[in-house]
C-alpha positions, 0 to 999 in steps of 0.5 A: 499528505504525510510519508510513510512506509508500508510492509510491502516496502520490506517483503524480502525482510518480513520473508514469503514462501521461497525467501524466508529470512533467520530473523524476520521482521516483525510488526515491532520491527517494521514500527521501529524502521519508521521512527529510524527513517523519521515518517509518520505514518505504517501501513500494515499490509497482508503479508505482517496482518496486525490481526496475528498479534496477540492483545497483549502485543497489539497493544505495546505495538500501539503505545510504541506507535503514540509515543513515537508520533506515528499513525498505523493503517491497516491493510487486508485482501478482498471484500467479503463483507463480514471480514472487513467488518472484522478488519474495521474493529481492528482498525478502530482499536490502532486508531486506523482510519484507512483500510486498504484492500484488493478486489481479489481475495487470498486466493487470488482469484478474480470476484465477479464486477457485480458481486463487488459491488453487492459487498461493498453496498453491504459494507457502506454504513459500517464504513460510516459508523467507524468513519474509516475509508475503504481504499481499494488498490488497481492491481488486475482491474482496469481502472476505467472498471475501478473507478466505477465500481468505487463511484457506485457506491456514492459515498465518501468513505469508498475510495481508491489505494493508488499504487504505481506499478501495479497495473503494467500487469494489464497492462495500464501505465502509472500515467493513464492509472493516475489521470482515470484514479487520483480523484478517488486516491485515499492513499497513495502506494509510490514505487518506482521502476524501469522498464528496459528492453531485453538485449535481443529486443524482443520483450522488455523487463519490469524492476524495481528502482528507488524513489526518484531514480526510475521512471515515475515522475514522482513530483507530478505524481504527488501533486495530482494525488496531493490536489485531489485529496490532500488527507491521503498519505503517500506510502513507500513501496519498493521492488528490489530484484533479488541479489545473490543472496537473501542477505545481500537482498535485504541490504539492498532493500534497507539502502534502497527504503534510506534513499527514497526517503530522503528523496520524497522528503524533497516533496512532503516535509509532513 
C-alpha cells in the first residue's frame, strides 16, 4: 500500500461553483503538493479531469510525474460504457492502473441497479485488455447492493473505491461499509470525521477532521484494506468546513493535508 493525495483533498484550492479561488490549483499544482508532502501516488478525480489537459500539457504533467517518482490514477463519474473506454485510453497514456468512478453519472442521478450491471458486463474485457481496475466508490449505494454489483461481474479487474464518510449519507458507518466492501477495495479514499450532537440535541452534525484526529479508526482501517489487497493505495481525502473567508479555507486545508500526512506516515512508509 502507497500514500497518496487525491484532488478531493483539495476542492476548496481547485474552487467549485460558489468558492472560486483568484489562483486555482491546477493539475501541475496539485503534482507539485504531492512531491512537497513526500507521497507516491495523485489521484485525479472529476473536479481537476486529466482529460481537459491539452497533449502538450499532459504530457509535461507526465514527465514531472516520472521524475518525481510518482504514480497517477485517474478518476471519472458513471459508467456509461463508451466514456470509460474513453477514460481507459486516457489511463494507458499516464501509466494509471486504476480508474475510480461512481455509480451515479454527472447529473447525479441514480442509474437503474440492472442497467449498471449491463455497463459494466460491456466494459469487462476492455478492463482486461488495458489490465486496469475499475474501482467503483459507496457513495448513495448500499454497500450490501455495491458489493453485489461488483461481484456479478466475476472478474478481478471490477472492484471497489473504499471511501470513509461517504455512506453516512445513507446512512451506513465507516465500520459496517468497510467490514461488507474491503474485500473488494482497490483503492482506498481516508477521510476522517466527527459526528456531534446539535446543542439543542435534536440532530447531529457531520464535519471534517484531519487524519488520526476524529473518529475513524484508521489503523484498523488500514489493516483490513491492507489484508484484503495489499496492491490498493491509501488516498487522503479531507472535509475541511468553511472559515471566514475562502483564503483562510484553503489555509485550513493545506495545514490540515500537512498533518494527515505526517500522521498515516506512522502506518505506511511506502
Amino acid at each position: 500500500m502507497k500514500l497518496g493525495i487525491g484532488t478531493y483533498a483539495f476542492m476548496w484550492s481547485i474552487g467549485f461553483r460558489g468558492a472560486e479561488p483568484s489562483k486555482p490549483m491546477n493539475a501541475f499544482d496539485l503534482l507539485k503538493k504531492a512531491i512537497d508532502l513526500g507521497v507516491k501516488v495523485v489521484q485525479y478525480g472529476p473536479n481537476l479531469p486529466l482529460d481537459s489537459l491539452s497533449p502538450k500539457d499532459l504530457s509535461s504533467l507526465l514527465h514531472l510525474a516520472n521524475a518525481g517518482g510518482i504514480s497517477m490514477e485517474i478518476g471519472t463519474q458513471g459508467l456509461e460504457p463508451n466514456h470509460l473506454r474513453e477514460q481507459l485510453d486516457l489511463a494507458d497514456r499516464v501509466g494509471s492502473k486504476l480508474l475510480r468512478t461512481t455509480t451515479e453519472g454527472p447529473d447525479g442521478v441514480a442509474v437503474p441497479p440492472g442497467e449498471l450491471r449491463e455497463n459494466i458486463l460491456e466494459i469487462v474485457s476492455a478492463l482486461a485488455e488495458y489490465d486496469v481496475f475499475l474501482a467503483i466508490e459507496n457513495g448513495r449505494m448500499p454497500a450490501t447492493m455495491l458489493a453485489d454489483l461488483v461481484s456479478s461481474a466475476n472478474s478481478p479487474h471490477v472492484g471497489i473505491t473504499l471511501d470513509t464518510v461517504n455512506s453516512l449519507a445513507i446512512p451506513e458507518g465507516p465500520e459496517q461499509v468497510t467490514e461488507l466492501l474491503c474485500e473488494h477495495a482497490k483503492s482506498l479514499h481516508v477521510k476522517d470525521f466527527i459526528v456531534e450532537r446539535l446543542w439543542h440535541r435534536m440532530g447531529f452534525s457531520v464535519e471534517g477532521r484531519a487524519a488520526g484526529t476524529g473518529q475513524l479508526n484508521v489503523p484498523e482501517l488500514l489493516e483490513k484494506v491492507g489484508d484484503a489487497n495489499p496492491e490498493s493505495n491509501a488516498i487522503l481525502e479531507l472535509w475541511p468546513p468553511q472559515q471566514g473567508t475562502l483564503e483562510g479555507t484553503i489555509q485550513l486545508e493545506n495545514a490540515w493535508a500537512e498533518e494527515s500526512i505526517s500522521y498515516l506516515r506512522r502506518y505506511i512508509s511506502d
